[in-house]
C-alpha positions in Angstrom: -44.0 40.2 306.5 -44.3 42.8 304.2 -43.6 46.4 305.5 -44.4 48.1 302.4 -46.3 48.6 299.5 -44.5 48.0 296.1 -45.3 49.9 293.4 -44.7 49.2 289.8 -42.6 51.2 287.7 -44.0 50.9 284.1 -41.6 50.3 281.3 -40.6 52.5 278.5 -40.0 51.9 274.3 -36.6 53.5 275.4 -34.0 53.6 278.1 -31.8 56.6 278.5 -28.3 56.4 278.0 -25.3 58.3 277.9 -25.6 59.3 274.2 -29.1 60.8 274.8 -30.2 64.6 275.3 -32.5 65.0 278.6 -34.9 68.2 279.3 -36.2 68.6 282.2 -39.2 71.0 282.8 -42.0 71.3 286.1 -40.9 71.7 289.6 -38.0 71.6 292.0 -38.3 68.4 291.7 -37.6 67.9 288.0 -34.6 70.3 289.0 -33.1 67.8 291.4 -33.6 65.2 289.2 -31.8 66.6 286.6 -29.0 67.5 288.7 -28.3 64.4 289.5 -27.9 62.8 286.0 -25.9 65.8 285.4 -24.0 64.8 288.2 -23.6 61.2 286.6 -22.5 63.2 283.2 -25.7 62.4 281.5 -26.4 65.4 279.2 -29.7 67.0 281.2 -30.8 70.8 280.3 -32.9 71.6 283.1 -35.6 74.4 283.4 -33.9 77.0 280.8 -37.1 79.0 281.1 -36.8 78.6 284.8 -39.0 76.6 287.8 -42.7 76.2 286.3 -45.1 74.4 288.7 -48.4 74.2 286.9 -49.1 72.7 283.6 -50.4 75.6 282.2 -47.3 78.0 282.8 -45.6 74.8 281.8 -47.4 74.7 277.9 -47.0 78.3 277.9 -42.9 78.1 278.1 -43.1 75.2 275.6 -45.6 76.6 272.6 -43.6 80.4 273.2 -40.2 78.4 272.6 -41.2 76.6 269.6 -43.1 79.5 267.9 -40.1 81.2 268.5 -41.8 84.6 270.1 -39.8 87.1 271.7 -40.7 88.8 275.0 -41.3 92.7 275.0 -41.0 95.3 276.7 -44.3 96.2 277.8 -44.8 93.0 279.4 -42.4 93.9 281.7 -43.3 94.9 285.9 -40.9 97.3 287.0 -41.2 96.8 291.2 -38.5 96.8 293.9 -35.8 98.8 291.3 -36.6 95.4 288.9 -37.6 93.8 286.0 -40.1 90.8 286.4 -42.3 89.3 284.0 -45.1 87.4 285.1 -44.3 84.3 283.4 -40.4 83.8 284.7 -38.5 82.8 287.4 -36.7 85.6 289.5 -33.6 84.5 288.6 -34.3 86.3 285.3 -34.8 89.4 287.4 -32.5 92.5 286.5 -32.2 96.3 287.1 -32.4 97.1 283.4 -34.6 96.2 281.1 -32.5 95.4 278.1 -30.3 92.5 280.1 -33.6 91.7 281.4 -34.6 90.9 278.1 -31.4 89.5 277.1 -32.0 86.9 279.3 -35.4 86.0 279.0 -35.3 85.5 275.4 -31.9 83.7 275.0 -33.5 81.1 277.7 -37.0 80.6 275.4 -34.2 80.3 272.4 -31.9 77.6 274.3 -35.6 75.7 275.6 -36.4 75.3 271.7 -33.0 74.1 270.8 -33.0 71.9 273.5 -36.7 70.7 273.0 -35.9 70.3 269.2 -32.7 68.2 269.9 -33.7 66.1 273.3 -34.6 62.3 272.8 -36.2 62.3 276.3 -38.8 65.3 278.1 -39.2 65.2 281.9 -42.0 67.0 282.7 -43.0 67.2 286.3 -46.4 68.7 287.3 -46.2 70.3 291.0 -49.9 72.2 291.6 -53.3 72.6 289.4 -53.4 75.6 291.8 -52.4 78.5 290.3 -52.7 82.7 290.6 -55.0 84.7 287.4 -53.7 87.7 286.3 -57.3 89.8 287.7 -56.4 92.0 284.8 -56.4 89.5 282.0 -57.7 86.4 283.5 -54.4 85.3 282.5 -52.6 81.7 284.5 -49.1 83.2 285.8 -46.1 81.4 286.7 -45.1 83.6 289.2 -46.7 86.6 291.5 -43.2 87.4 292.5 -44.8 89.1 295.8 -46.9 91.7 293.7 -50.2 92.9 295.4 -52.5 90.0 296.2 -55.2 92.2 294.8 -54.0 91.8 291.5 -55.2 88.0 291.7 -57.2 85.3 292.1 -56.1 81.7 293.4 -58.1 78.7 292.1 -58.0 75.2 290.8 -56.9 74.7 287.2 -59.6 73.0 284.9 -58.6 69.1 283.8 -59.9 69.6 280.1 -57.9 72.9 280.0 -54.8 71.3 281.6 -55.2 68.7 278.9 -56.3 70.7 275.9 -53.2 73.1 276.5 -50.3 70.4 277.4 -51.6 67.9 274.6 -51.5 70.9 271.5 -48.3 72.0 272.7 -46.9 68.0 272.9 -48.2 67.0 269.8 -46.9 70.3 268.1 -43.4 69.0 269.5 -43.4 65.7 268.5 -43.9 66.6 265.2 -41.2 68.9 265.3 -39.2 66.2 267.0 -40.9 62.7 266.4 -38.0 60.8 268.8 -38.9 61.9 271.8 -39.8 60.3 274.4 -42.1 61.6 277.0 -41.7 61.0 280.7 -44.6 62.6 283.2 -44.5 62.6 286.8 -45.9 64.1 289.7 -44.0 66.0 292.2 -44.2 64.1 295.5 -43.6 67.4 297.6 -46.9 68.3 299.0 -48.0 71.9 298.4 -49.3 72.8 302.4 -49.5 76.5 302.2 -52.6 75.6 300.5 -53.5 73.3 302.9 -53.8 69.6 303.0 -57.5 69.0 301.5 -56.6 71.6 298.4 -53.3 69.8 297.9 -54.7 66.2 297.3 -57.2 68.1 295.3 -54.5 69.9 293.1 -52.4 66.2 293.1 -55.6 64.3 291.8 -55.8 66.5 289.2 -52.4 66.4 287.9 -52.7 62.9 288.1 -56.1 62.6 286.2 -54.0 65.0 283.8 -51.3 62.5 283.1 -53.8 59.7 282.6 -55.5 61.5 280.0 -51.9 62.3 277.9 -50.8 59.1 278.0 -54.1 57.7 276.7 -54.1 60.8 273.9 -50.1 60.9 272.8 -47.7 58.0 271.8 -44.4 57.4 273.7 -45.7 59.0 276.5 -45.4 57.5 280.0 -46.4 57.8 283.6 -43.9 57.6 285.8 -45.5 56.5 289.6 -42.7 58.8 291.8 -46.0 60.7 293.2 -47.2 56.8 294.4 -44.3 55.0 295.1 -43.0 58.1 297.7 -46.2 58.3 299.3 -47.3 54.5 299.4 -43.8 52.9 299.4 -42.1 55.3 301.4 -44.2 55.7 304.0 -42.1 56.7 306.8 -41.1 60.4 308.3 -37.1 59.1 308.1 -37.6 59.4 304.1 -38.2 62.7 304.2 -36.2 66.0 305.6 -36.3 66.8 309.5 -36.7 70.6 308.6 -39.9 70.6 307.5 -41.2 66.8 306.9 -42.4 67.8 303.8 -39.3 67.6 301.4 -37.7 64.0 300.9 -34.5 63.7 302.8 -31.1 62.7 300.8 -32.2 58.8 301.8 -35.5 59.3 300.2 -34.2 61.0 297.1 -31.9 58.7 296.6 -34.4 55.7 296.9 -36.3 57.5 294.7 -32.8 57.8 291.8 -32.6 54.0 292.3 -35.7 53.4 290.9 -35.1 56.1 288.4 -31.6 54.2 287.5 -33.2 50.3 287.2 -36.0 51.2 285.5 -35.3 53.8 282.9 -31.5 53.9 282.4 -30.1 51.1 280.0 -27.9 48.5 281.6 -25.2 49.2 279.4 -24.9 52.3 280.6 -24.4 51.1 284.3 -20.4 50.5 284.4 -19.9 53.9 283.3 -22.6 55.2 285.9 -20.6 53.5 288.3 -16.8 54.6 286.9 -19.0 58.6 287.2 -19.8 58.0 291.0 -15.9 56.5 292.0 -15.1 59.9 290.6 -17.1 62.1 292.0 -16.0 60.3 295.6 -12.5 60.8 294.6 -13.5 64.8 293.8 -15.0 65.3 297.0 -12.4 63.6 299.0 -11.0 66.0 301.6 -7.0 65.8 302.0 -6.0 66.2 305.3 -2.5 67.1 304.1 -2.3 68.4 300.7 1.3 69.2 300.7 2.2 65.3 301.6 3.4 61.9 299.7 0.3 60.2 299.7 -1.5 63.7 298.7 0.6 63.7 295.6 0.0 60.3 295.0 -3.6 60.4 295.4 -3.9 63.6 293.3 -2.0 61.9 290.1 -4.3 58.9 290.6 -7.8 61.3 290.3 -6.4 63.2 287.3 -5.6 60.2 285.5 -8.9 58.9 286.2 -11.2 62.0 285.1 -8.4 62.0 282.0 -9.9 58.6 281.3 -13.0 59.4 282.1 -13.4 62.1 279.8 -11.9 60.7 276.5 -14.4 57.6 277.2 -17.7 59.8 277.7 -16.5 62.0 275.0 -16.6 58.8 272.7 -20.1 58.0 273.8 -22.1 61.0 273.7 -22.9 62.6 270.7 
């Protein structure tokens, strides 16, 4: 009997490995995934502009970075004794303006270098819902809790999505004509918007992805979106907080697919000498002042010693 639905994982011109530069770019969940190859020592930049979850905020970051513009001043909200822009994360947030700045534009400088350098782009699309700038008519990428007033809330237009993503992909791979392209859709549901708009806003994004893939060489559709909700079709995949974010059993379901079908075999014994390390780091001494404590510790820093020198040889 067959409790699930398998879903196929398409395969790619090119597997990752450890001598490859990854960018991540979209949601939380392109953070978490990025996170965890850093955490296997892949070499992952993830989000430098910060946490964009619609494609057009997304193409925005991407055609600003490798134009090479510089944010102003005047495009700067001052509210709650700081400095927001519109189209950033509030991590960028600052009391002054200059380091405010600072920030900002050193992040759109590292996304270009990254983007210029990277063999493989993760781009993960989490809403076609998004927030218009009343003023300009403008898509922002974040409100960050200005007056509603200032807004309006509505569905993203495919051929816009498309027109947008596809000038500013095509503009990067001729800047950089290795890279691979990776799409997804995030699997976290969007319910503040409600069920009915959030499979609205996921078709979308989906349609969206079709329609690049069909346009742009070495670009791919990666099924996460599918196989979480099809495949993993039970409440003990996700978190018990909320039953809306996948718990660390469903994320890591989701890695192993990630690891058999777009990571190179080869890379797989050092993937594995990565993890026996990062058990060993995480390994709580009960006594750290005893025999076996000293012995244990000698043991991990010959290991990450080794470890080191051998990833050092791989990677660029």
């Amino acid at each position: 009997m067959n409790l699930s639905t398998p879903i196929n994982f398409p395969p790619v011109s090119k597997s990752i490995s450890y001598a490859d530069h990854l960018v991540f770019l979209g949601s939380c969940f392109a953070e978490n995934t990025g996170a965890w190859l850093n955490e296997l020592h892949f070499d992952a930049a993830i989000n430098p502009t910060g946490i964009s979850f619609n494609p057009i905020s997304m193409a925005s970051h991407i055609r600003s970075a490798l134009r090479e513009e510089e944010v102003q001043e005047d495009a700067l909200i001052f509210r709650n004794s700081q400095y927001v822009h519109l189209d950033f994360h509030s991590v960028f947030n600052d009391q002054q303006s200059e380091n405010y700045l600072f920030k900002v534009n050193e992040a759109r400088k590292k996304l270009r270098t990254d983007l210029l350098d990277c063999d493989t782009l993760f781009l993960t699309f989490g809403t076609a819902i998004a927030f218009h700038l009343l003023e300009t008519g403008a898509v922002v990428n974040n409100c960050h809790k200005l007056d509603a007033s200032l807004f309006n809330q509505s569905f993203l237009d495919e051929t816009d999505m498309k027109a947008q993503m596809s000038e500013v992909l095509q503009l990067l791979q001729s800047r950089n004509p290795k890279i691979e392209i990776y799409l997804t859709v995030s699997p976290i549901r969007h319910l503040r918007h409600g069920a009915i708009d959030n499979q609205r806003s996921k078709a979308r994004l989906i349609r969206l992805c079709e329609m690049l893939c069909a346009q742009l060489p070495r670009c791919t559709y990666i099924p996460v979106f599918e196989y979480v909700l099809d495949e993993l079709r039970d409440y003990r995949f996700y978190r018990h907080d909320d039953m809306i974010h996948l718990s660390e059993l469903g994320l890591n379901m989701v890695r192993d697919k990630i690891k058999s079908h777009y990571i190179h075999p080869l890379a797989y014994p050092m993937v594995e000498r990565v993890e026996k390390w990062n058990r060993m780091k995480s390994h709580r001494l009960i006594d750290a002042t005893s025999e076996e404590a000293r012995i244990f510790k000698q043991k991990r820093d010959r290991i990450s010693g080794e470890l080191y020198d051998d990833l050092k040889k791989i990677k660029r």
